[in-house]
FIKOLZA-1660 file (N, C-alpha, C; in steps of 0.1 Angstrom, whole numbers, plus 5000, padded with zeros to 4 digits):
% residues 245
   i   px   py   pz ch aa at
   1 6532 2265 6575  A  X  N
   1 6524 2253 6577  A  X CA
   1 6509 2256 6576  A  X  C
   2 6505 2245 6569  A  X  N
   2 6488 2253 6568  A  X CA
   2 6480 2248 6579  A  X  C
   3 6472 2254 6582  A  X  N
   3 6462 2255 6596  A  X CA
   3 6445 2249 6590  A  X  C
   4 6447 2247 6578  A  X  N
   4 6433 2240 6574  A  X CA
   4 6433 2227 6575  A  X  C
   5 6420 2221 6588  A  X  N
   5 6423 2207 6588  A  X CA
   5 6409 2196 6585  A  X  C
   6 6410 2189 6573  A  X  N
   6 6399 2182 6571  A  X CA
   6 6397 2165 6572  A  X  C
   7 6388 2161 6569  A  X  N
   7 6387 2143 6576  A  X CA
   7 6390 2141 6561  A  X  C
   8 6392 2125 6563  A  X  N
   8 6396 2119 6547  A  X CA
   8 6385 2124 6539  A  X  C
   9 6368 2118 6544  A  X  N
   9 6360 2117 6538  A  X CA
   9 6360 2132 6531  A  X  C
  10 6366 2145 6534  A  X  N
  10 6361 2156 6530  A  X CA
  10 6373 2159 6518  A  X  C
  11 6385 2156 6517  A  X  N
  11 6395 2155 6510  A  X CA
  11 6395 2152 6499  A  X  C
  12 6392 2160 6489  A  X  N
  12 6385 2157 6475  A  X CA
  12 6398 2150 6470  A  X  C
  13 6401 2138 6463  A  X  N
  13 6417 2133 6459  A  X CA
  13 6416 2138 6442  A  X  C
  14 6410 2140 6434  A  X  N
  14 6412 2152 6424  A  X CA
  14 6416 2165 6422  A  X  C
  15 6418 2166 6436  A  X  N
  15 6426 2182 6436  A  X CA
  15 6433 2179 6442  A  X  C
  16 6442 2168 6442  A  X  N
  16 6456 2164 6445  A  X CA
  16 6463 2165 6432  A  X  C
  17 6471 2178 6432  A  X  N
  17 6478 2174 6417  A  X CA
  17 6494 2174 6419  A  X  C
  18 6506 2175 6414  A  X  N
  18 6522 2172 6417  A  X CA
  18 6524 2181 6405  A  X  C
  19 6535 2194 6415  A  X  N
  19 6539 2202 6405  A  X CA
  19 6548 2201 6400  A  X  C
  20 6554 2207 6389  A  X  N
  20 6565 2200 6379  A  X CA
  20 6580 2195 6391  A  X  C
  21 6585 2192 6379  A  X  N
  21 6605 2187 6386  A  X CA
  21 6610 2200 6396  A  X  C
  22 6612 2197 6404  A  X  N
  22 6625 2203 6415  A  X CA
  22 6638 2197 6409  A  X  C
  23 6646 2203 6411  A  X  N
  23 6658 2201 6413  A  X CA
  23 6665 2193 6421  A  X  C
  24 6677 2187 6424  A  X  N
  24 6681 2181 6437  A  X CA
  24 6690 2187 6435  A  X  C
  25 6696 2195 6442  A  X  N
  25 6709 2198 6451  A  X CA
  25 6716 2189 6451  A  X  C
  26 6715 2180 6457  A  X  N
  26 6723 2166 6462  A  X CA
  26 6722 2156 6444  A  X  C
  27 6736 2150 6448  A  X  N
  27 6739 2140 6435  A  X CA
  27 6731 2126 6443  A  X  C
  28 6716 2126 6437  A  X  N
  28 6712 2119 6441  A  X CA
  28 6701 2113 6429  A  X  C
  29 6700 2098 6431  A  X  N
  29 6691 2092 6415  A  X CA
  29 6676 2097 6422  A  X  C
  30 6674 2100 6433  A  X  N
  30 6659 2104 6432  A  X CA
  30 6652 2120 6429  A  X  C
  31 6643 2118 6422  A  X  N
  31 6635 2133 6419  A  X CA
  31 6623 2131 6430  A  X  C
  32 6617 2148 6431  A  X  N
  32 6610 2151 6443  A  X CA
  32 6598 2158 6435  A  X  C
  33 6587 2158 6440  A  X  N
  33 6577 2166 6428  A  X CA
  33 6566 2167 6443  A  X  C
  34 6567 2182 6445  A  X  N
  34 6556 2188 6456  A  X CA
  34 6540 2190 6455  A  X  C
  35 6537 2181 6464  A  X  N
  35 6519 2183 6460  A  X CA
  35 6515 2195 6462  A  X  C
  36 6502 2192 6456  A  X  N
  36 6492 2213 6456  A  X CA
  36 6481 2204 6454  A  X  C
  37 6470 2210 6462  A  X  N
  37 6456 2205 6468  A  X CA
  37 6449 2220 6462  A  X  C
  38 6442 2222 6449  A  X  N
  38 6430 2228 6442  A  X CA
  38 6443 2241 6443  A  X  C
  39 6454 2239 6437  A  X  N
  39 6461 2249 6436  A  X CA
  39 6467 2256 6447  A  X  C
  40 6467 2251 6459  A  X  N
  40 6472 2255 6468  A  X CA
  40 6483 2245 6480  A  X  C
  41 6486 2247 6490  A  X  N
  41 6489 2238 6499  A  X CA
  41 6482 2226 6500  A  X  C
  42 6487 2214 6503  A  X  N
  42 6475 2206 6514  A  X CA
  42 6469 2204 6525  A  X  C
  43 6456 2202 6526  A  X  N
  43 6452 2205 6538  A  X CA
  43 6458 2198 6550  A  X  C
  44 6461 2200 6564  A  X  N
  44 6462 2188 6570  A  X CA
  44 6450 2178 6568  A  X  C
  45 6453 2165 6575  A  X  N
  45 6443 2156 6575  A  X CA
  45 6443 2149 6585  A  X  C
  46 6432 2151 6589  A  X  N
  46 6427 2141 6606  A  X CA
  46 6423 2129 6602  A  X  C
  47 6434 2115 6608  A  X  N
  47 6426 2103 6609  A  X CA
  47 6418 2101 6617  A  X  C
  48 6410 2092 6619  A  X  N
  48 6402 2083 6630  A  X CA
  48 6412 2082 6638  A  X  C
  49 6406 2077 6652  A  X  N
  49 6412 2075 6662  A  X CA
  49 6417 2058 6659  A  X  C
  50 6430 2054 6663  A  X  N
  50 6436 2040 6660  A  X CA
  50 6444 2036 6673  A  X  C
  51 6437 2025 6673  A  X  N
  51 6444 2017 6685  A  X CA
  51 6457 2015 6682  A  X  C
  52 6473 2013 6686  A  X  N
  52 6484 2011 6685  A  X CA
  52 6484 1996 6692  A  X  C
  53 6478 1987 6685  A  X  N
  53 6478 1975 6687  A  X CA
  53 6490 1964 6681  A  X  C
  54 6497 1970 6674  A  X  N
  54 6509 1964 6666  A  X CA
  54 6519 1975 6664  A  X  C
  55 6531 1973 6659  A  X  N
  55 6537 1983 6651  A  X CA
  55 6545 1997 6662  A  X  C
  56 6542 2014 6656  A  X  N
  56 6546 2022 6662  A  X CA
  56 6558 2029 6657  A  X  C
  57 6568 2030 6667  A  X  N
  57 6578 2037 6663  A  X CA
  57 6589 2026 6665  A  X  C
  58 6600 2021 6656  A  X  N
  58 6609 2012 6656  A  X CA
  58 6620 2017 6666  A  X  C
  59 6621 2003 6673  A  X  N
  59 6634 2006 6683  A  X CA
  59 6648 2007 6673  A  X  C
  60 6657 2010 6685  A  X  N
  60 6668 2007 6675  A  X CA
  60 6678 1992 6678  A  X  C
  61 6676 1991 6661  A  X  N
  61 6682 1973 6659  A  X CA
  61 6693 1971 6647  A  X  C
  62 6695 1960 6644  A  X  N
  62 6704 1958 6638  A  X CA
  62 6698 1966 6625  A  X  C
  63 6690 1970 6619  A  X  N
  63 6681 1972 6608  A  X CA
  63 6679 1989 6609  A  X  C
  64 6677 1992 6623  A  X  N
  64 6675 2012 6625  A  X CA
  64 6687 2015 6634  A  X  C
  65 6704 2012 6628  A  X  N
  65 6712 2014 6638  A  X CA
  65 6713 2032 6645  A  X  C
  66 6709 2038 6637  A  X  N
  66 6710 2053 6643  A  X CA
  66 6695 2058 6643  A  X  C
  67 6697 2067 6652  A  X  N
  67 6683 2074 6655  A  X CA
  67 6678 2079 6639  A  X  C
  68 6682 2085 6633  A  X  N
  68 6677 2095 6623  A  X CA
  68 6666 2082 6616  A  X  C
  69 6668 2069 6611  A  X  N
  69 6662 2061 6604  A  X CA
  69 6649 2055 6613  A  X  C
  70 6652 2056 6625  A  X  N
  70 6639 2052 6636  A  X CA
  70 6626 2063 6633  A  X  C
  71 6631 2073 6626  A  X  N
  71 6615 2087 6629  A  X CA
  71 6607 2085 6616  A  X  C
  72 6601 2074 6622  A  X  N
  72 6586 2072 6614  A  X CA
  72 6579 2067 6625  A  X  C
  73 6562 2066 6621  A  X  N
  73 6555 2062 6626  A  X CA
  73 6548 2049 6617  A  X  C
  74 6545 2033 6622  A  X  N
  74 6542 2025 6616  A  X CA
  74 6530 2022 6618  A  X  C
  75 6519 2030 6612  A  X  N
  75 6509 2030 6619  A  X CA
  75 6499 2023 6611  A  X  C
  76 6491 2010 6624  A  X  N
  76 6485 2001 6623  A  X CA
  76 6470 2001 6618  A  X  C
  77 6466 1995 6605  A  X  N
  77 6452 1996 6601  A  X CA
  77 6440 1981 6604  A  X  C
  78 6438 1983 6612  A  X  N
  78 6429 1972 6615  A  X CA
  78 6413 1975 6606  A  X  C
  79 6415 1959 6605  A  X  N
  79 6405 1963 6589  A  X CA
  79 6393 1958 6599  A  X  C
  80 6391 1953 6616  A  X  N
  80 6383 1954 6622  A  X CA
  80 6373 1965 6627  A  X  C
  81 6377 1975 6626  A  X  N
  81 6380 1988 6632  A  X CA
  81 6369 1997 6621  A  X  C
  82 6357 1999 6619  A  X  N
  82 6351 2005 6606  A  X CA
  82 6354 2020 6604  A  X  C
  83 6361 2027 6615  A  X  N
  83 6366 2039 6607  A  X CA
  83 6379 2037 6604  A  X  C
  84 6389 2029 6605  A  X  N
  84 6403 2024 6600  A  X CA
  84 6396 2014 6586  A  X  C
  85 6390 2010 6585  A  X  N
  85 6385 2004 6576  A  X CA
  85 6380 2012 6563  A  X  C
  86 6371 2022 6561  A  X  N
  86 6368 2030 6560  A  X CA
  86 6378 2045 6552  A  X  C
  87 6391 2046 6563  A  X  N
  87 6398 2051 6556  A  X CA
  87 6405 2045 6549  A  X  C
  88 6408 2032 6553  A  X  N
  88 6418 2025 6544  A  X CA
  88 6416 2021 6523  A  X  C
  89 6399 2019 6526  A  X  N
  89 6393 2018 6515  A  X CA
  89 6388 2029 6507  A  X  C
  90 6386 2039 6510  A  X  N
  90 6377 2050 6506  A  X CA
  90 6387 2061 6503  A  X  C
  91 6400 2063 6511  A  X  N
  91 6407 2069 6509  A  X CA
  91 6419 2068 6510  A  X  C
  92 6431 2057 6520  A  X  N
  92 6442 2053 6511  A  X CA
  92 6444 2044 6500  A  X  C
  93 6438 2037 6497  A  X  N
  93 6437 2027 6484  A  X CA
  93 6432 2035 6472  A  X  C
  94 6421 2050 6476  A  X  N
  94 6416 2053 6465  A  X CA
  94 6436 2060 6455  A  X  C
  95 6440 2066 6470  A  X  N
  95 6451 2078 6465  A  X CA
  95 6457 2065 6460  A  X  C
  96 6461 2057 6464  A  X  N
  96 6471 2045 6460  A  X CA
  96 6470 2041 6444  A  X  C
  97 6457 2042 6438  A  X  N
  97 6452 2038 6425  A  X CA
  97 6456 2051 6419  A  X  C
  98 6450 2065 6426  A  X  N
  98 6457 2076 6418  A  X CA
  98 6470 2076 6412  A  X  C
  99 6480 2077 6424  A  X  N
  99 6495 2078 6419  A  X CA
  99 6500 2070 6411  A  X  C
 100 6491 2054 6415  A  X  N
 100 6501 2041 6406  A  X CA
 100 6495 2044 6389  A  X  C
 101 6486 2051 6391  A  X  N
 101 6483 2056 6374  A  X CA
 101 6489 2068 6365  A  X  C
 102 6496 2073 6378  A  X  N
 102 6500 2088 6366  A  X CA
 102 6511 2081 6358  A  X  C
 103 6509 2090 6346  A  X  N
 103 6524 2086 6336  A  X CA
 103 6532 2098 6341  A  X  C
 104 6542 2089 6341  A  X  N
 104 6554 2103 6347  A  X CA
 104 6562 2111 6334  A  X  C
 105 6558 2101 6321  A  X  N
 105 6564 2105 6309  A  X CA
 105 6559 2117 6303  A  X  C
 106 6544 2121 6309  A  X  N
 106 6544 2133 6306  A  X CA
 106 6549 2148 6313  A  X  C
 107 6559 2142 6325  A  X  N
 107 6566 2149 6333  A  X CA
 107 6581 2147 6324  A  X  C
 108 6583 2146 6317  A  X  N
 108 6597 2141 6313  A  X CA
 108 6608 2127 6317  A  X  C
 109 6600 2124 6324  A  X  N
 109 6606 2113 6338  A  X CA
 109 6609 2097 6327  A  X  C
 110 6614 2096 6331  A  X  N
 110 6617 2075 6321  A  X CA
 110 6626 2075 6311  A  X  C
 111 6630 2086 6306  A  X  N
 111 6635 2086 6292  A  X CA
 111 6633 2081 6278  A  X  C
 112 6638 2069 6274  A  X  N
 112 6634 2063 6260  A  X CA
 112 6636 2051 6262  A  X  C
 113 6626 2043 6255  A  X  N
 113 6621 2027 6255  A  X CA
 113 6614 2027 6265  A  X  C
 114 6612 2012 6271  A  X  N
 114 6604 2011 6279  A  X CA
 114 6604 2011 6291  A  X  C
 115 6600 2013 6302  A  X  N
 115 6605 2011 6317  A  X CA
 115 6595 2006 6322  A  X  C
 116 6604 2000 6333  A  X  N
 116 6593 1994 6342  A  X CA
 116 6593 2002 6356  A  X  C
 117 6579 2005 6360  A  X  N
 117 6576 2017 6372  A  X CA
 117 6572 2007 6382  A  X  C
 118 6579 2009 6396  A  X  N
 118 6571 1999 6409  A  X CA
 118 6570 2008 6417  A  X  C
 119 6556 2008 6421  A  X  N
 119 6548 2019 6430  A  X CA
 119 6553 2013 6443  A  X  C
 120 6554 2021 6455  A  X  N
 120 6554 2016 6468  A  X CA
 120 6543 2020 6471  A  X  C
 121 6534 2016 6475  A  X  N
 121 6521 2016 6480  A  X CA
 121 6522 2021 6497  A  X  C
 122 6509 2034 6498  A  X  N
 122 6504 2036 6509  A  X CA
 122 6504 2028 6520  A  X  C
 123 6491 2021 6516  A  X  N
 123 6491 2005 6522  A  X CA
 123 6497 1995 6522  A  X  C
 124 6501 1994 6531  A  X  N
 124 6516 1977 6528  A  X CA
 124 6507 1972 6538  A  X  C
 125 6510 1956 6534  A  X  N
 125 6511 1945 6544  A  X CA
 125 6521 1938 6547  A  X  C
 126 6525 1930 6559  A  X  N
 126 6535 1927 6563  A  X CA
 126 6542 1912 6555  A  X  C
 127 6548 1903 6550  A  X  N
 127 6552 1894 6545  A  X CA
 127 6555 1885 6553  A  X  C
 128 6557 1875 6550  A  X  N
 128 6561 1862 6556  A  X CA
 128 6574 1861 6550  A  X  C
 129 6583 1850 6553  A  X  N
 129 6596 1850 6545  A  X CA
 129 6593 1840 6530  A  X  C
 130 6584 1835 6526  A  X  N
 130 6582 1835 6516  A  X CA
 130 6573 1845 6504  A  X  C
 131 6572 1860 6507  A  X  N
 131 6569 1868 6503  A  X CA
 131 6553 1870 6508  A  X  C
 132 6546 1859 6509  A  X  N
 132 6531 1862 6511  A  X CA
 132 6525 1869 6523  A  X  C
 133 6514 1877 6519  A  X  N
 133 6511 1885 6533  A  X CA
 133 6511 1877 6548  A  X  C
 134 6512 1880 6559  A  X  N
 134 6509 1876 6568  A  X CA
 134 6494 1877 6578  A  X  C
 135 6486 1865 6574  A  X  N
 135 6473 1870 6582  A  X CA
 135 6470 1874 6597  A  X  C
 136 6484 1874 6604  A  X  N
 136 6482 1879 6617  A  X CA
 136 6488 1890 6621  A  X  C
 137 6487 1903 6611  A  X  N
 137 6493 1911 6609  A  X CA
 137 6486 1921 6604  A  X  C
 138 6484 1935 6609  A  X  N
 138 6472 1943 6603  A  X CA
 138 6485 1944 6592  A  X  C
 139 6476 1952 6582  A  X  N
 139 6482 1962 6571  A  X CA
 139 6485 1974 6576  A  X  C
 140 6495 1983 6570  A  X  N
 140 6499 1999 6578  A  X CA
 140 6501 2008 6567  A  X  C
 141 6501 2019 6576  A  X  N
 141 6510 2029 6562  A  X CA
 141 6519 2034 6573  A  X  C
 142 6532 2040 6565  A  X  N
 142 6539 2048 6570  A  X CA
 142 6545 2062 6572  A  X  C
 143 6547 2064 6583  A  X  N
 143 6542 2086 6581  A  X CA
 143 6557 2085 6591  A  X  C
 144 6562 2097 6582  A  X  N
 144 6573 2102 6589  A  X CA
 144 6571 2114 6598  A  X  C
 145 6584 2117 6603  A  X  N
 145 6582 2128 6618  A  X CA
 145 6581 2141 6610  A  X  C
 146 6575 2148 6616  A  X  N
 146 6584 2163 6611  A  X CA
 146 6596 2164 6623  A  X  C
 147 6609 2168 6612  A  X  N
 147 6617 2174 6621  A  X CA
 147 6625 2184 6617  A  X  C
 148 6637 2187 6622  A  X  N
 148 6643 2200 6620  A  X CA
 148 6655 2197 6614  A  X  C
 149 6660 2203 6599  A  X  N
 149 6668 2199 6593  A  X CA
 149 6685 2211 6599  A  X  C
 150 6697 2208 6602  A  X  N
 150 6697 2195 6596  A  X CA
 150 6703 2184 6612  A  X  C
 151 6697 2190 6622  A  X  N
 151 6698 2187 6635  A  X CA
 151 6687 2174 6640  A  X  C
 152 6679 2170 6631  A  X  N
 152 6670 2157 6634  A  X CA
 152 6662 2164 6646  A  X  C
 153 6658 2176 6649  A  X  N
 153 6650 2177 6663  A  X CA
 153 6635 2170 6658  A  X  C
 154 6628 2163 6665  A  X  N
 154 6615 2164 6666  A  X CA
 154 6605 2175 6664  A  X  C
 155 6599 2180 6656  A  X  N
 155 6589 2191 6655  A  X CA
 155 6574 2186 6656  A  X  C
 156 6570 2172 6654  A  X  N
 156 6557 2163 6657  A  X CA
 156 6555 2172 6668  A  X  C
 157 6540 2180 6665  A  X  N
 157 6535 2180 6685  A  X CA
 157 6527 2173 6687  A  X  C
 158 6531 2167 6703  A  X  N
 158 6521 2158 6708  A  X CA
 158 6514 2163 6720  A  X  C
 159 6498 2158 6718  A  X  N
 159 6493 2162 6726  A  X CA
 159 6487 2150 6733  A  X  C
 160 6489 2149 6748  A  X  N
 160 6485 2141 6753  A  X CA
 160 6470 2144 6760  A  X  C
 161 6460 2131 6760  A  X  N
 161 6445 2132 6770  A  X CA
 161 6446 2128 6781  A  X  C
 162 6444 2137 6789  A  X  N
 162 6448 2132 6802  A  X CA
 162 6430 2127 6808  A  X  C
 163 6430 2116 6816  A  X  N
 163 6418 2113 6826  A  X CA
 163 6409 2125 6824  A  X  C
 164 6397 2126 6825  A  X  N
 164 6389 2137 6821  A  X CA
 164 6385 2146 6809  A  X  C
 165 6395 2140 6802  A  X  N
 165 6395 2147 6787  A  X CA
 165 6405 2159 6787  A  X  C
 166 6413 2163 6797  A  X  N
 166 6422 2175 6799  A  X CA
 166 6432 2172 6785  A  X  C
 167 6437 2183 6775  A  X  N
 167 6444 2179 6769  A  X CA
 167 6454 2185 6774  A  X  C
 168 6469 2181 6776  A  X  N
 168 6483 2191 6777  A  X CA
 168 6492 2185 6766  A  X  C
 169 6499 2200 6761  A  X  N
 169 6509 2199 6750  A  X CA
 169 6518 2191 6756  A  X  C
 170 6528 2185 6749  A  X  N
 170 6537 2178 6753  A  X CA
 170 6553 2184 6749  A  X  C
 171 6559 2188 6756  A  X  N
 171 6573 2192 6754  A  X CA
 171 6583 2184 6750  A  X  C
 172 6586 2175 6758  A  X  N
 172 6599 2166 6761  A  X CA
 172 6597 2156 6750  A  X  C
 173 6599 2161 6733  A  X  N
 173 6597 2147 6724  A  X CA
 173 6605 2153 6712  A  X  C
 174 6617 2165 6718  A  X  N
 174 6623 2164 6706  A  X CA
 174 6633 2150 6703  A  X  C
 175 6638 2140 6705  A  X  N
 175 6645 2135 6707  A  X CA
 175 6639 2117 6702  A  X  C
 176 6644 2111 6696  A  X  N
 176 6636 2100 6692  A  X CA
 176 6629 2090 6707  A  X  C
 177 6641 2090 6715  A  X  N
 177 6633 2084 6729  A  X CA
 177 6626 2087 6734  A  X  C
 178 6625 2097 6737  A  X  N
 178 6615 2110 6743  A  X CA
 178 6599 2109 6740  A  X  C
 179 6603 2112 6725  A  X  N
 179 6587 2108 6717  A  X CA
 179 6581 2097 6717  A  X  C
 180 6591 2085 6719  A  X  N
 180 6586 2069 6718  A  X CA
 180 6577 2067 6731  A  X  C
 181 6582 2075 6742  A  X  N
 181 6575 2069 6752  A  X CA
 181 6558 2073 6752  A  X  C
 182 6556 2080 6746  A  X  N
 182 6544 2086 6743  A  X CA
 182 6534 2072 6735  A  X  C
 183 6542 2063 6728  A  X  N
 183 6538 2050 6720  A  X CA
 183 6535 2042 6723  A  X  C
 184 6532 2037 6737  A  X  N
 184 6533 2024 6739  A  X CA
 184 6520 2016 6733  A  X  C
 185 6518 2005 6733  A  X  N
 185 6511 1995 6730  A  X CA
 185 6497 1993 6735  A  X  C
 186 6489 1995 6726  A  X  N
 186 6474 2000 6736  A  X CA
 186 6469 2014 6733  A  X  C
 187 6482 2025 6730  A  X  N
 187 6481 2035 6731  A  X CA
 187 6467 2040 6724  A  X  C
 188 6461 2050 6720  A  X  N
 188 6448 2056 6708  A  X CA
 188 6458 2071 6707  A  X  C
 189 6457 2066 6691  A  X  N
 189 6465 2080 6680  A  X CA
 189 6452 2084 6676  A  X  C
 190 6455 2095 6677  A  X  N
 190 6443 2109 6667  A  X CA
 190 6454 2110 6657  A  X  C
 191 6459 2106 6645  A  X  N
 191 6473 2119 6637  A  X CA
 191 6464 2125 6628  A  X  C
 192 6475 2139 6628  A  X  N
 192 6473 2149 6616  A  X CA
 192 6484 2149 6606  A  X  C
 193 6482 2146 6595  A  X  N
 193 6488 2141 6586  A  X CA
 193 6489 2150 6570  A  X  C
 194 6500 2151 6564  A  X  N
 194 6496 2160 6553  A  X CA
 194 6507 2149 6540  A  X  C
 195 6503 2149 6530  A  X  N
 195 6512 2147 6521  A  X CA
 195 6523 2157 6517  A  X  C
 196 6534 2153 6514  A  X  N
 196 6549 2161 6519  A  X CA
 196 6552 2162 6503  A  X  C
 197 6557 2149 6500  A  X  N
 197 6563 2149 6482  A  X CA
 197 6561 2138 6481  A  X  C
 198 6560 2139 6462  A  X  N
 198 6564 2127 6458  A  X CA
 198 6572 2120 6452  A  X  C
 199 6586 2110 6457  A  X  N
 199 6597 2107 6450  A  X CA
 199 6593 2098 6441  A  X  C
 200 6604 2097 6432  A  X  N
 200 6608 2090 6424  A  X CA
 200 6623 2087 6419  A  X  C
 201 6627 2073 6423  A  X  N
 201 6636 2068 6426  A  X CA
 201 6642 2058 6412  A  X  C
 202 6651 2063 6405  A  X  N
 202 6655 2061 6397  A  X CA
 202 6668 2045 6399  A  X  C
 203 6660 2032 6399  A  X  N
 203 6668 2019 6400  A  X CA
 203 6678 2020 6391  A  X  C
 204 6677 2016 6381  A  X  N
 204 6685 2014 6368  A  X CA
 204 6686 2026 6357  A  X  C
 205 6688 2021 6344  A  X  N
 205 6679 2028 6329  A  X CA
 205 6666 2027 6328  A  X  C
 206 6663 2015 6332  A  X  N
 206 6651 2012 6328  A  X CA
 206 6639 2007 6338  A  X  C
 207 6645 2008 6350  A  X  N
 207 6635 2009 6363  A  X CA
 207 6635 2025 6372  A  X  C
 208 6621 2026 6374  A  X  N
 208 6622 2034 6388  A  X CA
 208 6614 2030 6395  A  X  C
 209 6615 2035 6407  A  X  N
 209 6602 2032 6422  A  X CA
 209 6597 2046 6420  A  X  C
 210 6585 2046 6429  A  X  N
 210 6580 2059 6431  A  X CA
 210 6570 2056 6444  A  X  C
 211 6568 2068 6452  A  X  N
 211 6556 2068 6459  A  X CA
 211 6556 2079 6468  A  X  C
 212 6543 2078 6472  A  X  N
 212 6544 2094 6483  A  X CA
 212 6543 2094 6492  A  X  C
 213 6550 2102 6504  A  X  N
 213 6554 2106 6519  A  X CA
 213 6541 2112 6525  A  X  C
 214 6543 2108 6540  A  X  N
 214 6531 2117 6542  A  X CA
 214 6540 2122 6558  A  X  C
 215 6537 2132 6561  A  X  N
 215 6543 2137 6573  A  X CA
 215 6533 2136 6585  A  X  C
 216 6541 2138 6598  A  X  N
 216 6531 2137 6608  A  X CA
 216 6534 2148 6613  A  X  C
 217 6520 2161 6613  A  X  N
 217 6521 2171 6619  A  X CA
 217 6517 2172 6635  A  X  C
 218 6507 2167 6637  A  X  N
 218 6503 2169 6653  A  X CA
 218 6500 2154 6657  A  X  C
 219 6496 2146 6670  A  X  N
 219 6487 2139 6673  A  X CA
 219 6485 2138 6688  A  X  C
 220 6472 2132 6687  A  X  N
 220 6472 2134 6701  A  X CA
 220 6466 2120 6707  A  X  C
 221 6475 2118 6718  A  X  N
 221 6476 2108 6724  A  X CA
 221 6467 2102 6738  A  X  C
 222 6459 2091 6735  A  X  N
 222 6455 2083 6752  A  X CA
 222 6461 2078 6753  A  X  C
 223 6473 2075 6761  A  X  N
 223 6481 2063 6768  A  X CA
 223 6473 2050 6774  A  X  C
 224 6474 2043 6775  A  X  N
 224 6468 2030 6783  A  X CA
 224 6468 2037 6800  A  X  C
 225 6461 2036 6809  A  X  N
 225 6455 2037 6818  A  X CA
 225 6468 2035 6827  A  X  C
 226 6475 2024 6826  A  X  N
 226 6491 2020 6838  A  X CA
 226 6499 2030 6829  A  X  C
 227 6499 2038 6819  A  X  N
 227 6512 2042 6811  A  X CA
 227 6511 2056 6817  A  X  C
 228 6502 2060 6817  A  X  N
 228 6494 2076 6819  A  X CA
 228 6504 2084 6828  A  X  C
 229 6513 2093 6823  A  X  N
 229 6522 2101 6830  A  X CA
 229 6515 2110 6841  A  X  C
 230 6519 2109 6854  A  X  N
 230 6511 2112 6863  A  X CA
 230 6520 2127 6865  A  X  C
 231 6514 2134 6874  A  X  N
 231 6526 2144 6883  A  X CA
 231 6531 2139 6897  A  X  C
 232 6534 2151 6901  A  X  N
 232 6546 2146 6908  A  X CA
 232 6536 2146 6923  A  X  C
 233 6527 2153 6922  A  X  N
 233 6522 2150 6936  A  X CA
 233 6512 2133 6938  A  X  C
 234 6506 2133 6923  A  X  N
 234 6495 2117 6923  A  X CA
 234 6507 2111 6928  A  X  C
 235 6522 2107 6917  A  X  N
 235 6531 2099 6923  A  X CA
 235 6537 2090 6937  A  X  C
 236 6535 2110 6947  A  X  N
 236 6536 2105 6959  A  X CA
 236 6525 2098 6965  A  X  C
 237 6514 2103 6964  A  X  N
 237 6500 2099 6968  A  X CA
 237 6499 2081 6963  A  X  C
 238 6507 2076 6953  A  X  N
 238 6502 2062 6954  A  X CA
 238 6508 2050 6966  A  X  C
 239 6515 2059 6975  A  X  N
 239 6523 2046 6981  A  X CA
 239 6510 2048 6998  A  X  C
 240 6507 2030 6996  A  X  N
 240 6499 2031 7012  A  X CA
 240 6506 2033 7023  A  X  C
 241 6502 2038 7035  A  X  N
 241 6510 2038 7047  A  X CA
 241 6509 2026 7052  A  X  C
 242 6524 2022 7062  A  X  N
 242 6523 2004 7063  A  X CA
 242 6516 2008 7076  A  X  C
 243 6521 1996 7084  A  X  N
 243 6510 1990 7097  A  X CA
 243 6518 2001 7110  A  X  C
 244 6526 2003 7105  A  X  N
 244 6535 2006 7119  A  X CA
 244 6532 2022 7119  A  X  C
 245 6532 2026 7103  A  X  N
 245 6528 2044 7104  A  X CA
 245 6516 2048 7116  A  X  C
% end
């Protein structure tokens, strides 16, 4: 894992390049193509700090019946927000225009005649059931966990801020419930984020999808003030003594 960590603004996106075809192991219609940042790894990348005002980590529903499909993070861009703002314009929309431009036919990719290519986009917004965006809904992107193949452990570290600015590592988040509690609503995410791969999803003959992953290496967490995991001695210390002690 690389230990170099920079802000969007410093993240040059022309020395984002995708190295040739991988293989798949697996009989599977999608191809994987590994980014390299100025010939090398990618750097991590530090967001702004983001309110968890919407969104998060999905429970499980009729839609994420097993844990393994819950480990993402749906993380909320409020275009209120001028460093969420900021990144969203300056540098996920810029990468978003990158990728939806490469020809993949000079990778070998599409075959013969013509295809049609649908980018999944960085930035999504949420839809209504007649397809159109929803205006009471920020836009998001989505970052997956790191975890441990092929046992699904949690590898994300979390670092929580305790009152005072104390930071402590967080242990107890191999496990998708574990981690969630760390989420709650209100919460402030710091993530460190890195681009992972880029798929390409082969629909038909003549369609593919494509788009790129981004992984969640570290973040560090303010819980809301009632959420804030105390120890075990504050715990005792909250209860008053009655009239009769």
């Amino acid at each position: 894992m690389t230990t170099t960590i920079v802000k969007p603004c410093d993240y040059d996106i022309e020395q984002l390049t995708f190295n040739p075809l991988l293989s798949n192991k697996k009989k599977s219609a999608q191809t994987i193509l590994l980014p390299s940042y100025n010939g090398a790894r990618s750097p991590m990348i530090q967001l702004p700090p983001v309110d968890l005002d919407m969104y998060g980590i999905p429970s499980k529903c009729d839609f994420y019946k097993e844990d393994w499909q819950r480990m993402f993070l749906k993380l909320p861009l409020n275009q209120k927000n001028p460093e969420v703002r900021d990144l969203t314009v300056n540098f996920l929309m810029k990468l978003d225009v990158k990728i939806s431009s490469m020809n993949f036919k000079d990778l070998g990719i599409g075959g013969k005649g013509k295809i049609l290519w649908k980018y999944q986009p960085i930035v999504r917004c949420t839809l209504n059931d007649d397809g159109t965006p929803n205006p009471d809904k920020h836009s998001y992107m989505k970052i997956k966990l790191t975890t441990e193949y092929p046992t699904n452990e949690i590898r994300t570290s979390v670092v929580e801020e305790l009152p005072g600015k104390e930071r402590q590592l967080r242990t107890d988040t191999t496990t998708i419930d574990e981690f969630t509690k760390y989420f709650h609503l209100q919460t402030n995410l710091r993530c460190m984020i890195v681009p992972v791969k880029l798929w390409i999803h082969q629909v038909s003959p003549t369609e593919y999808s494509y788009g790129l992953t981004f992984k969640l290496i570290k973040v560090l967490v303010k819980l809301p003030l009632t959420k804030t995991l105390k120890n075990q001695d504050d715990c005792l210390a909250d209860f008053l003594d009655s009239d009769s002690d």
